[in-house]
C-alpha positions in Angstrom: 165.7 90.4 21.6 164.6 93.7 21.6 161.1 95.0 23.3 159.6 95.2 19.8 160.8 92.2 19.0 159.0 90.3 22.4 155.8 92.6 21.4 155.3 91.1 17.7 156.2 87.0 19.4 153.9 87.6 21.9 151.2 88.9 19.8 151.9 85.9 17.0 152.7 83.2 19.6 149.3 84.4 21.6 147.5 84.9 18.6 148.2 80.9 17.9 147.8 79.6 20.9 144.0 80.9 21.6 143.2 80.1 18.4 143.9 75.8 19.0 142.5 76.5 22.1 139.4 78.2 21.1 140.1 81.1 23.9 136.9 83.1 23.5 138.8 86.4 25.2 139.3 89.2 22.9 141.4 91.9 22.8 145.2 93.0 21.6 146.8 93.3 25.2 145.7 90.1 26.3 147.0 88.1 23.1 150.5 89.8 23.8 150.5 89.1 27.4 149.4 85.2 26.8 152.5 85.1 23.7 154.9 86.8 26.2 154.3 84.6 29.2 154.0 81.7 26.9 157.7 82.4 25.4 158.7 82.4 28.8 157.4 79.5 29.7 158.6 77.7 26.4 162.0 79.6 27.0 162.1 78.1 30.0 161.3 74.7 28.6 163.3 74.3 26.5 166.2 76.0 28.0 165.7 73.1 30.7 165.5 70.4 27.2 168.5 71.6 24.9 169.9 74.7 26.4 168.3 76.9 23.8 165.6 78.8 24.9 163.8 81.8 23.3 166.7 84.1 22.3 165.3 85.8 18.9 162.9 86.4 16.0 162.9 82.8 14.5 160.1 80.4 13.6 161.5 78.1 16.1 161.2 80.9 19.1 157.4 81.7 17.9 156.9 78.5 18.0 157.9 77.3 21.2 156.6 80.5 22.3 153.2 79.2 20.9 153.3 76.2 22.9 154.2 77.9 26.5 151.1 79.9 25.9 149.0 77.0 24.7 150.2 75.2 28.0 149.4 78.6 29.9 145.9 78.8 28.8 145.3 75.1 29.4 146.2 75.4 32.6 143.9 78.9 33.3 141.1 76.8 31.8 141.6 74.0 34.4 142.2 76.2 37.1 138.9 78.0 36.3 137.1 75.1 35.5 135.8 76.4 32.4 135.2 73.7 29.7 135.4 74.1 25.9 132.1 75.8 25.1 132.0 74.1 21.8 131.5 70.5 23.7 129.2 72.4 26.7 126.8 73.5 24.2 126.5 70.4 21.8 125.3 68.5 24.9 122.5 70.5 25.8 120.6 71.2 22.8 
């Protein structure tokens, strides 16, 4: 897959993730940089699973490149200890 091509997955695959995780972060580079670490990740996964990793411009590859970056920001959110804000802020009022 061609840089372009990792660009536009990682922006849709990040783009996804933070938004069923409810990542409050803004901005362009950091959506791309979540989807690209995420396909990675997912790559990896499944590569390890069925031998097929993230290899080009498919549903399938934005998808598992969706769920590496959802398991990449859960685990920055348990590492930082934040917790959902939405759940946070229901209990105190």
């Amino acid at each position: 897959m061609s840089v372009i091509g990792w660009i536009v997955v990682g922006l849709l695959a990040g783009g996804i993730a933070r938004w069923v995780v409810k990542d409050d972060r803004s901005g362009c580079i950091y959506t791309m940089v979540v989807g690209v670490l995420g396909a990675l990740i997912g790559g990896a996964l499944m590569n390890a699973i069925d031998s097929r990793g993230v290899d080009e411009f498919s549903i399938r590859g934005i998808l598992v490149s969706a769920l590496g970056a959802i398991l990449l920001l859960l685990v920055l959110q348990a590492l930082s200890g934040r917790d959902s804000g939405s759940r946070t802020r229901s209990r105190r009022r």
